[in-house]
ZAMARGU-4260 file (C-alpha; in steps of 0.2 Angstrom, whole numbers, plus 5000, padded with zeros to 4 digits):
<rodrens>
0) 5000/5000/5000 | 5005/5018/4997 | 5010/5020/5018 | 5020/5009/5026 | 5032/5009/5043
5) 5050/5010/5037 | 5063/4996/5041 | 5064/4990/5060 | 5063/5011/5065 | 5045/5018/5069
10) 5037/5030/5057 | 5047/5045/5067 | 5064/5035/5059 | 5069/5047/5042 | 5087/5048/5031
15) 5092/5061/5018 | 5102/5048/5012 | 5087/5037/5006 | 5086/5036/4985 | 5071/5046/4984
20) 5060/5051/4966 | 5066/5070/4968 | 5082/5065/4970 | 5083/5054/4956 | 5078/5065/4945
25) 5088/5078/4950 | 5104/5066/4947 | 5097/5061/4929 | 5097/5081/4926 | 5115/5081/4931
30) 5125/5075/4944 | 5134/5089/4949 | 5117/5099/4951 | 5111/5083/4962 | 5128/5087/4972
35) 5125/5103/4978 | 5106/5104/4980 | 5105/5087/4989 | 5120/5082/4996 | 5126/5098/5003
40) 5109/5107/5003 | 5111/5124/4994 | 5095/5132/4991 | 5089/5144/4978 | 5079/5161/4979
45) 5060/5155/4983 | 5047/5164/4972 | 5027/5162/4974 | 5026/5149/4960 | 5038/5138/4969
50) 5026/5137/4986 | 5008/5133/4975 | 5012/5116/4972 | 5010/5111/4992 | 4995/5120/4995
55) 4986/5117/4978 | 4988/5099/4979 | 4982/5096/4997 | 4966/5106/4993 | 4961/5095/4981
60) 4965/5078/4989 | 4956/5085/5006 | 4941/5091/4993 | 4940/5074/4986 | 4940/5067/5008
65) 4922/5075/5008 | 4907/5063/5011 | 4893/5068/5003 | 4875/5065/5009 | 4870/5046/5007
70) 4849/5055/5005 | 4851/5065/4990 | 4848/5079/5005 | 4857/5096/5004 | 4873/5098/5008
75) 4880/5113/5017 | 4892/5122/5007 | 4904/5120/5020 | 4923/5112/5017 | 4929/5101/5030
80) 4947/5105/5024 | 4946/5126/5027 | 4939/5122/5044 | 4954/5109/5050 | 4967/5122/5042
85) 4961/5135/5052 | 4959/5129/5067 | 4977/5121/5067 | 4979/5141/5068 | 4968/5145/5082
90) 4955/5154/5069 | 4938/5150/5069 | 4931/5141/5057 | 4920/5146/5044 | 4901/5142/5045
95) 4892/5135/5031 | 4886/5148/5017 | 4871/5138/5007 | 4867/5121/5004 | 4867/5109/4988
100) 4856/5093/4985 | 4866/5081/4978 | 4860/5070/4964 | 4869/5067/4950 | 4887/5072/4943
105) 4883/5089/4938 | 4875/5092/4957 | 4892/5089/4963 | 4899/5099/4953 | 4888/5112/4960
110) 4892/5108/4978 | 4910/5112/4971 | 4911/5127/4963 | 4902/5134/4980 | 4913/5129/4993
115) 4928/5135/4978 | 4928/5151/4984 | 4930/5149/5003 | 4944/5135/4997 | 4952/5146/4986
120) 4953/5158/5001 | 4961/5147/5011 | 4974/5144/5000 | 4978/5162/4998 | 4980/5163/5017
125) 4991/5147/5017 | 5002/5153/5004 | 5007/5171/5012 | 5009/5162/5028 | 5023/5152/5020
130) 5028/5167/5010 | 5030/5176/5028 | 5042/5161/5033 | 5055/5164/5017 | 5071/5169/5021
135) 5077/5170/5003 | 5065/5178/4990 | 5067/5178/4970 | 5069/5198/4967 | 5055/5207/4959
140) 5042/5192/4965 | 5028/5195/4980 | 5014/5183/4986 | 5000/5194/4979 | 5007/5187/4961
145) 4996/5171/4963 | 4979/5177/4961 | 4963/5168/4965 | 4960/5164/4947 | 4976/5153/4948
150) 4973/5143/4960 | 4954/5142/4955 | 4961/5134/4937 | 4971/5122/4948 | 4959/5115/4960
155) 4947/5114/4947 | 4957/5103/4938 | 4960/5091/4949 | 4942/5088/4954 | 4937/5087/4935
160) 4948/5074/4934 | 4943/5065/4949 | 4925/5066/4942 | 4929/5058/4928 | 4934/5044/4939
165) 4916/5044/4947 | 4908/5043/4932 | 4918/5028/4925 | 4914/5018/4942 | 4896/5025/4938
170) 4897/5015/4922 | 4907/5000/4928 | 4892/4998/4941 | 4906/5001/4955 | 4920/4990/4950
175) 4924/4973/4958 | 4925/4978/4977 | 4908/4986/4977 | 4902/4971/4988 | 4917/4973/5000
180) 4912/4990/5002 | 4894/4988/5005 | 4898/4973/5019 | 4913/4983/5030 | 4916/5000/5022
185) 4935/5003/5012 | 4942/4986/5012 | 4961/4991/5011 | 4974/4989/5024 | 4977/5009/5021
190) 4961/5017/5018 | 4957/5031/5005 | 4955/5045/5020 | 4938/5053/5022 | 4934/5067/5034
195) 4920/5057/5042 | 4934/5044/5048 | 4950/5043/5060 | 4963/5047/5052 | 4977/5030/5051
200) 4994/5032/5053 | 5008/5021/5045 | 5008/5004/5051 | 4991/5005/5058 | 4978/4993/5054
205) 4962/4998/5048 | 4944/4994/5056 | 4933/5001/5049 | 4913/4997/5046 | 4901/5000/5031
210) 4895/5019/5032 | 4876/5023/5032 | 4872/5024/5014 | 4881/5007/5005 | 4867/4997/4998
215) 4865/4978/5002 | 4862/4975/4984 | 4857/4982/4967 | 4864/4993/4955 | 4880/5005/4961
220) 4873/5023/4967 | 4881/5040/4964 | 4882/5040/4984 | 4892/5022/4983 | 4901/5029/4965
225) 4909/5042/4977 | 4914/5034/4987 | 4921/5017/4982 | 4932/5030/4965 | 4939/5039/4982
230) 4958/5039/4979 | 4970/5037/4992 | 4980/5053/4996 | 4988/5061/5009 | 4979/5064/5025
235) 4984/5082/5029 | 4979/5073/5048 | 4994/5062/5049 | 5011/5072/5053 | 5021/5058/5050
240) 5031/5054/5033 | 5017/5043/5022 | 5029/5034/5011 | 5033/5018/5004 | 5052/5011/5010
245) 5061/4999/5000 | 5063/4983/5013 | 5084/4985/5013 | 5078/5004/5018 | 5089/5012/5004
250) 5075/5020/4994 | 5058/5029/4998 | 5045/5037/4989 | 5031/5048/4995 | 5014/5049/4982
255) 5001/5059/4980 | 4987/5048/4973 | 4983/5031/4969 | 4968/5025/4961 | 4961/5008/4966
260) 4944/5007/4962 | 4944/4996/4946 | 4954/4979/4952 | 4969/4986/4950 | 4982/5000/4954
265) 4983/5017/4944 | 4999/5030/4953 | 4993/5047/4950 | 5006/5062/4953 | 4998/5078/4954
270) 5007/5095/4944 | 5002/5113/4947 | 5004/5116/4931 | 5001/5116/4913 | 5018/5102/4910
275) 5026/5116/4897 | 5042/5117/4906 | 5057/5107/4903 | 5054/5100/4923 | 5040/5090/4914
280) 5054/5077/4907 | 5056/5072/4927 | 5039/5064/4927 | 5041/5050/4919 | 5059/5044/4930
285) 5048/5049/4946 | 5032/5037/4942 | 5041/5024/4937 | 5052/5025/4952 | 5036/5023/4962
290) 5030/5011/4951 | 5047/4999/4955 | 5045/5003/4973 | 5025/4997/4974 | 5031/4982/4965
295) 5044/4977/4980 | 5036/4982/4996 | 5020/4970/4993 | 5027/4956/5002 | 5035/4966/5018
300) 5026/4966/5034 | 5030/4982/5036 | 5012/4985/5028 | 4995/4982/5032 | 4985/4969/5023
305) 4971/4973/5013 | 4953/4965/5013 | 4953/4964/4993 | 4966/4960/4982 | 4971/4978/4975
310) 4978/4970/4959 | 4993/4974/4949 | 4999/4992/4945 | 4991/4995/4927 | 4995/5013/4927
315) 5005/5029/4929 | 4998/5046/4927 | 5004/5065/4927 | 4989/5076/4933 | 4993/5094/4927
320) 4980/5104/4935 | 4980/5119/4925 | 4970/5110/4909 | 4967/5098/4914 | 4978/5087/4909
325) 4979/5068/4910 | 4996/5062/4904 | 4997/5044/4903 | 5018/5037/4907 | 5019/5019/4899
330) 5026/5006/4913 | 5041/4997/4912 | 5038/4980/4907 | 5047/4967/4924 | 5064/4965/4913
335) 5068/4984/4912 | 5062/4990/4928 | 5074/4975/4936 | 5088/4984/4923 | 5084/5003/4930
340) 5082/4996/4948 | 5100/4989/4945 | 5106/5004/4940 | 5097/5015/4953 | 5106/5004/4966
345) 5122/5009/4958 | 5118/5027/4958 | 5113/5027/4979 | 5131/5019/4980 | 5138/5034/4969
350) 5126/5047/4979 | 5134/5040/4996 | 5154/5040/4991 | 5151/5059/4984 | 5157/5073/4996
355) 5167/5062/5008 | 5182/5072/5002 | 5182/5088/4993 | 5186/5082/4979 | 5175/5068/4979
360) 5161/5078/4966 | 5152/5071/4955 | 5153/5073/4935 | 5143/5089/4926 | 5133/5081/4916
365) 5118/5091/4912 | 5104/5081/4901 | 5096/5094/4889 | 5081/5106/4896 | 5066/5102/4884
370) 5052/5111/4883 | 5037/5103/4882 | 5018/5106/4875 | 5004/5108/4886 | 4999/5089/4894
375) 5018/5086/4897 | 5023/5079/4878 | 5040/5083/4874 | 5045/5096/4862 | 5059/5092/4851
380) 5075/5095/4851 | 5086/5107/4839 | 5102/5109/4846 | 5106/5098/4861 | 5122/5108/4868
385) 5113/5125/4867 | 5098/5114/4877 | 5111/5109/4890 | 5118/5125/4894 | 5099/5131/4897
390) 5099/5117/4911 | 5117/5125/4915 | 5108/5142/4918 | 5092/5134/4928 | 5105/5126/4941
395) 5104/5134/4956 | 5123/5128/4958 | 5131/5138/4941 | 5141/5151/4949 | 5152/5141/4960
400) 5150/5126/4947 | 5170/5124/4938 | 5162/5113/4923 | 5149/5126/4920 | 5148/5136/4903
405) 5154/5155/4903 | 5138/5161/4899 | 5128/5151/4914 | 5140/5153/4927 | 5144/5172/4923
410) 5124/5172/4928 | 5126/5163/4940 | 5140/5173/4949 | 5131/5190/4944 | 5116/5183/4956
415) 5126/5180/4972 | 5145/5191/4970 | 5143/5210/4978 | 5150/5221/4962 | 5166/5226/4974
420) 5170/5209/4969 | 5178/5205/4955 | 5170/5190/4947 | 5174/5188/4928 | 5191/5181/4933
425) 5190/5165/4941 | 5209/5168/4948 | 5203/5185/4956 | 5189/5179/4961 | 5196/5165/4972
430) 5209/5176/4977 | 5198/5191/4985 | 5190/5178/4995 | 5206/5166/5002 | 5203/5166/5020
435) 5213/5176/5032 | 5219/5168/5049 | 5213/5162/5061 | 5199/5155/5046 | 5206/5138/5034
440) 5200/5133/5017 | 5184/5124/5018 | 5193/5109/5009 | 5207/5108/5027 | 5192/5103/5038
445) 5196/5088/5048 | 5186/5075/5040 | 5189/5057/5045 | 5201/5047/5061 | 5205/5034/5069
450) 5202/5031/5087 | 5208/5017/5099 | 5198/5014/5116 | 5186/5006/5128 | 5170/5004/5118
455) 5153/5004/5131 | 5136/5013/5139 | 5129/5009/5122 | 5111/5016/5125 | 5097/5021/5110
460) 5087/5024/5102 | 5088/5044/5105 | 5086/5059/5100 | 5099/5070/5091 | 5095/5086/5089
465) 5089/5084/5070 | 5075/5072/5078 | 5081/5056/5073 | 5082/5040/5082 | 5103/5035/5084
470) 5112/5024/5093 | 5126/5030/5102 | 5140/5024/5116 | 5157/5031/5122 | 5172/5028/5120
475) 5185/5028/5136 | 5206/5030/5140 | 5208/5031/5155 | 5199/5044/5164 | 5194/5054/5144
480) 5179/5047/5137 | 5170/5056/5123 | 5151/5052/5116 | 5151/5043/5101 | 5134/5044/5089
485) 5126/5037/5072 | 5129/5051/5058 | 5110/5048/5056 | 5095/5039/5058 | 5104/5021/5056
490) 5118/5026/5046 | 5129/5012/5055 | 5117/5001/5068 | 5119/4993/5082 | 5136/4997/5092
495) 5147/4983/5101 | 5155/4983/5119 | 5173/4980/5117 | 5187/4985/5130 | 5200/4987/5117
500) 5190/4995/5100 | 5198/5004/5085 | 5186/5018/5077 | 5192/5018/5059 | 5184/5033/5049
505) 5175/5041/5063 | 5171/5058/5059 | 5174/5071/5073 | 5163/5084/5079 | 5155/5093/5094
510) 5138/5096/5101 | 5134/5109/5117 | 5152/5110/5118 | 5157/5090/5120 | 5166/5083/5109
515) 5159/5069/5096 | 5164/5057/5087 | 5151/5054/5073 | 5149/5035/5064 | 5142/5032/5047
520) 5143/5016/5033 | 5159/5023/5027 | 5166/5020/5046 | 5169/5003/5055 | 5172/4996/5073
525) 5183/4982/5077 | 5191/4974/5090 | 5208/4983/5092 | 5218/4965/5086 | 5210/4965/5071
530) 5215/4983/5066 | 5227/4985/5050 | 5246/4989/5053 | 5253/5006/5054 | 5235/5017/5056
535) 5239/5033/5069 | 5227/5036/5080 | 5220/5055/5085 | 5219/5056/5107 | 5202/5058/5114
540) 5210/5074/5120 | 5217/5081/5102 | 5198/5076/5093 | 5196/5094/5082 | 5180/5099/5087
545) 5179/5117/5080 | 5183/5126/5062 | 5182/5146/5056 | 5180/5147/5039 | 5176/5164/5028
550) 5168/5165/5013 | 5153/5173/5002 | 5136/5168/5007 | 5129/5159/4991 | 5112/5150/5000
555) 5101/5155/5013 | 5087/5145/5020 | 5075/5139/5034 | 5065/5126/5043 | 5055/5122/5057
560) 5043/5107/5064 | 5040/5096/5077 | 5052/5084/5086 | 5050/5068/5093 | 5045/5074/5111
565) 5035/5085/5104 | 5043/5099/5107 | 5044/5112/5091 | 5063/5116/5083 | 5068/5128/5072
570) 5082/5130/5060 | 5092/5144/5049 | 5104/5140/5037 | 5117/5147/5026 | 5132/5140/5012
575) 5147/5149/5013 | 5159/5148/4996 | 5178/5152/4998 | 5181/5154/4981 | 5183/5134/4979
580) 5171/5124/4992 | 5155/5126/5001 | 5150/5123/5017 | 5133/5122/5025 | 5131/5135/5043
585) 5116/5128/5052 | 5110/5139/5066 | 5096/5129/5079 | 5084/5137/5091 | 5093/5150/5101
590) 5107/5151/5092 | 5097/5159/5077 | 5102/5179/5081 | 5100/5192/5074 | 5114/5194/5065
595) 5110/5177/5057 | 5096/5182/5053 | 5101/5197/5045 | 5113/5186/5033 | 5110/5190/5016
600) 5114/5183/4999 | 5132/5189/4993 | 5138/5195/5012 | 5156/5193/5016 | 5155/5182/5032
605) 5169/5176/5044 | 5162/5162/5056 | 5175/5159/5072 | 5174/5143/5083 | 5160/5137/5075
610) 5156/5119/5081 | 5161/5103/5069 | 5146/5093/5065 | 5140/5081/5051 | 5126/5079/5040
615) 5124/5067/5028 | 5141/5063/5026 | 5148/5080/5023 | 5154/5093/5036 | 5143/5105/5044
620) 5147/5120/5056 | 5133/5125/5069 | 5132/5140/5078 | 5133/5140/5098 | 5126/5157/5104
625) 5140/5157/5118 | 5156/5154/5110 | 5152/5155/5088 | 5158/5174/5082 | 5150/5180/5064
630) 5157/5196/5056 | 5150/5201/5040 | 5155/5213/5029 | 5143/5219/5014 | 5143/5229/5000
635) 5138/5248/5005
</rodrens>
């Protein structure tokens, strides 16, 4: 089913370094751009377009969780979703504004285009509230640039389309479940969600009965039509992550919609747009992706078991919702989806080596940009290098990109270097920005030792402060002992008790001013008999746990939630480059100041005695409010 728990770890248990959809395509875009968006996390300016996606396709799966009267009776024109979103706020919800009777098809489109406007209202609101939280913005771009008649189009689309479903169960006298349906309600381990129903979380089981309203017999009603054509889709109830996980845990997918009312499985991935971009080309590598991970997690116990036998997946869809559109992705027959799963595998190995040395970067290999027609149908291609070089100038990673042409990474510098700067000249440029004492290159970090000592107090799961479940223990001479921890959510596993251990490739680090060693799959624990001749092993006392770097800030960005005590967290980030490497700056809770929060795209920033941390591999320097310094130095 399309939610599952992810291997042996709980639904709280997440890893960036999963093969996701959005990562892959990103890779087959180019490798380089998958480098420094995903690995190392630089972000681009945020404009308004980039934040309707979220918000337009949640309003339509929660439109399509309403449940209509059973009677034929009016409705209220009142949407279920407006009133959940703002009360999560504290704002009252709104009260009904009319009533619809609901008979046929065209009735229910009535009831729709009602409740639209106070939907449409919603999404507005939603969307300026993320706006407010948007530390980088795209110049020349404000909120108010989505209009009401946008997002109108979009939910529109979406609910057109789903009613298309409703009338083909209509005609197909409701499909081969109908009879399941009408004896206990939604029949599958992980229910379509309904607003009338609890929520179920991943790796719950179901139990649900027949609602008022299923026949015991005759021909399929529009009430039962509705019903029974529901498609799953994420419940904006459920907080936690509502994936499918590959059973060796390397690989996840998260989708938006899958149709199962016909005896078999249709994936539907929903688009806020029209598909004319050359981001369109993406779709086909995502679906099938999800359509290789359905295919391997239908045996794990990791999911609940269904009532029916959903059948085989038959299909893969694009949504765009400004048409609408219905784009049709052709599946991969079992003998080249094993092929592409073989060479997915090879690319998570690749993703995973990348960064462990600053050297170790991927190949620029941009795949042409190709613009499409409206549905998501491929334009053709004229001159393929002037194509790649149009994916050159849309990468967010062009100006600090060596492999770059001229053209895109002279852009791409004019968008982050302060004109005091020289930037046409590579040399120069590197040079105005080689750091000063007491700050190193980015690239002399201390990355990887060895350590030798008493291995024991293994306790975990816990907390880390990203709110991931690790293991950790401590490692002991003498009197010194020093906290050693997972990179990330089970990143190396379960850690022995040994008196006499060797850390090989540990990664050092501090947190609230202790020192840590830090343990991914690229480091391993042994007994100290079995470690190889002539390694030189780093004292507990000499672990480096603190860097100052200087650079230009290139990225800024932002995040908050909800840990796992259920206590809420925030985030603010920045990517320094020296000229030759970038480095991600994370601030957490406190520590965000307001000089931090004053950073700004193209600052000159010094950061002294910034702590040593890890993230996904790569170093990370965090801020603590009581000993970190930041000087910035800006143009004018």
């Amino acid at each position: 089913m399309p939610v599952m728990l992810p291997p042996a770890a709980g639904y709280l248990w997440k890893s960036r370094r999963r093969l996701s959809a959005s990562g892959l395509v990103t890779w087959e875009r180019c490798p380089r751009q998958w480098f420094y968006s995903r690995r190392i996390g630089v972000a681009q300016p945020q404009n308004p377009a980039m934040l309707v996606g979220h918000v337009a396709e949640e309003a339509v799966g929660s439109l399509l969780m309403e449940r209509l009267r059973a009677d034929g009776g009016p409705m209220p024109v009142r949407s279920a979703w407006v009133a959940y979103s703002r009360e999560q706020d504290g704002l009252d919800a709104p009260a009904a504004t009319g009533e619809v009777s609901i008979t046929d098809l065209d009735s229910i489109r009535a009831w729709f285009d009602a409740v639209l406007p106070s939907v449409v209202d919603e999404t507005l609101r939603r969307l300026a509230q993320d706006w407010d939280t948007v530390v980088w913005r795209a110049g020349g771009t404000d909120i108010a640039d989505v209009g009401a008649e946008r997002m109108s189009l979009l939910i529109n689309g979406g609910l057109e389309l789903q009613l298309e479903e409703v009338n083909a169960c209509l005609e197909d006298d409701g499909g081969p479940h109908l009879s399941a349906y009408r004896e206990s309600g939604d029949p599958f381990g992980v229910p379509a969600p309904c607003w009338d129903e609890e929520p179920v979380k991943p790796g719950e089981q179901a139990s649900r009965s027949a609602a008022a309203g299923f026949q015991k017999e005759g021909s399929v009603s529009l009430w039962e039509a509705w019903e029974v054509a529901r498609p799953w889709v994420k419940d904006p109830r459920v907080a936690e992550p509502q994936r499918q996980f590959h059973p060796d845990g390397w690989a996840a997918g998260e989708l938006d919609m899958v149709q199962r009312w016909d005896g078999s499985v249709r994936i539907v991935d929903l688009k806020a747009s029209a598909g004319t971009s050359g981001f369109s080309a993406g779709l086909p590598i995502q679906i099938r992706f999800y359509q290789w991970l359905w295919d391997v997690t239908r045996d794990t116990d990791a999911r609940p078991s269904d009532g029916v036998d959903a059948g085989q997946v038959s299909g893969l869809e694009g949504w765009y919702l400004a048409g609408p559109y219905r784009k049709q992705v052709e599946l991969l027959p079992p003998d080249e989806l094993a092929e592409e799963a073989a060479r997915w595998k090879a690319v998570h190995e690749t993703m995973t080596q990348s960064g462990l040395h600053p050297t170790d970067v991927p190949l620029a290999d941009p795949s042409p940009w190709v613009d499409h027609y409206p549905g998501g149908e491929p334009r053709p291609v004229t001159n393929v290098a002037a194509a790649k070089e149009r994916t050159c100038r849309m990468c967010n990673a062009a100006a600090f990109c060596d492999a770059a042409p001229v053209a895109a990474r002279a852009a791409g510098l004019a968008e982050v270097v302060p004109p005091e700067i020289p930037s046409a000249d590579p040399g120069e440029l590197s040079r105005a920005l080689e750091p000063k004492t007491p700050c190193i290159r980015i690239r002399d970090i201390p990355r990887r030792l060895h350590v030798r000592g008493r291995l024991s107090g293994h306790w975990g799961p816990m907390a880390n402060h990203y709110g991931e479940h690790v293991h950790g223990a401590s490692v002991a001479v003498g009197d010194a002992s020093v906290v050693v921890e997972e990179m990330g959510a089970d990143s190396f596993g379960e850690l022995p008790e040994l008196e006499d251990a060797v850390l090989l490739d540990a990664a050092p680090g501090q947190w609230r001013r202790m020192p840590r060693l830090y343990l991914d799959e690229h480091s391993s624990v042994k007994p100290a008999s079995e470690a190889p001749e002539g390694l030189e092993f780093t004292r507990l006392g000499l672990i480096p746990t603190k860097a100052s770097v200087s650079g230009l800030v290139v990225s800024r960005g932002a995040n908050s939630g909800v840990g796992v005590t259920g206590r809420p967290w925030s985030m603010q980030t920045c990517h320094l480059w020296d000229g030759n490497d970038v480095i991600e700056v994370v601030a957490f809770g406190s520590a965000v100041t307001h000089t931090f929060t004053e950073l700004k795209v193209g600052d000159r920033l010094r950061v002294l005695a910034a702590e040593l941390g890890w993230r996904d591999g790569v170093p990370q320097l965090r801020i603590d409010q009581r000993t970190t310094r930041l000087e910035v130095k800006r143009d004018g």
